[in-house]
C-alpha positions in Angstrom: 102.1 -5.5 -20.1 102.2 -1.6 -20.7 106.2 -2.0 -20.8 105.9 -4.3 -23.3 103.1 -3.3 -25.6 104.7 0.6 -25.2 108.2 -1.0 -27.0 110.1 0.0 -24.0 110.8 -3.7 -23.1 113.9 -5.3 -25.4 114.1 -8.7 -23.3 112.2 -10.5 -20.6 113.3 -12.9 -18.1 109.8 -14.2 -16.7 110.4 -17.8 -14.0 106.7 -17.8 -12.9 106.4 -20.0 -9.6 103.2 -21.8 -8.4 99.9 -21.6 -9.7 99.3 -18.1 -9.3 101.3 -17.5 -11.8 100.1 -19.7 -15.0 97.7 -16.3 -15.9 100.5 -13.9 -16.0 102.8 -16.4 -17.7 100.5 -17.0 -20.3 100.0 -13.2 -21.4 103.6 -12.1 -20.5 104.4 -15.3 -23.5 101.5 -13.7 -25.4 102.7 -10.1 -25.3 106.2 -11.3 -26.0 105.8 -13.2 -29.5 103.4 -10.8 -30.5 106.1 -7.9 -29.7 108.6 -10.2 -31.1 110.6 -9.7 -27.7 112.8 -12.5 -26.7 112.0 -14.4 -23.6 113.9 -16.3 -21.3 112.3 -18.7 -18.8 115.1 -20.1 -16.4 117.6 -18.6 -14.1 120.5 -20.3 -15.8 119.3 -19.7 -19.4 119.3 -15.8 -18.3 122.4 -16.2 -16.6 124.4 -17.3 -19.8 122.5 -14.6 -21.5 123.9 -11.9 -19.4 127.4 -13.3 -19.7 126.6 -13.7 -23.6 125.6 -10.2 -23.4 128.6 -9.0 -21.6 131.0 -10.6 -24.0 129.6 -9.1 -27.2 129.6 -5.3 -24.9 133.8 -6.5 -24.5 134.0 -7.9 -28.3 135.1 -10.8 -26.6 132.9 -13.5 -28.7 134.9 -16.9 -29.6 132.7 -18.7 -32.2 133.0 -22.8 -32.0 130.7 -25.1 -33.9 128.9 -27.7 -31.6 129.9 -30.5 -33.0 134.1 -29.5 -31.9 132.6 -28.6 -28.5 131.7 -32.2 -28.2 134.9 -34.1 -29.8 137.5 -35.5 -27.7 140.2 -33.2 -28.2 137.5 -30.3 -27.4 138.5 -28.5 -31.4 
């Protein structure tokens, strides 16, 4: 919470597991929006972060819109 209230935090990848967790979930979320840090909350979301991430490092960023992801020939 220090991390992130001290601006030294620029994303957060919190999966909580069991109930122990809800508390700490709750005021990691908190601190987040409040620090207007984004937040990721599963493994594969962060995952396709990180390769997002990577990509932009390598200036390697091929924009599609959705709606040709989905059509049958793909473009």
């Amino acid at each position: 919470m220090d991390l992130i209230k001290g601006d030294r935090i620029q994303l957060i990848v919190n999966t909580p597991r069991g109930q122990d967790a809800i508390f700490d979930e709750k005021a990691i979320r908190r601190a987040a929006v409040l620090a207007r840090i984004p937040t990721i909350t599963t493994l594969a979301a962060a995952q396709a972060a990180a390769e997002g991430i990577a990509a932009m490092q390598k200036q390697q960023v091929t924009v599609f819109a959705l709606q040709a992801l989905h059509s049958e020939n793909g473009r």
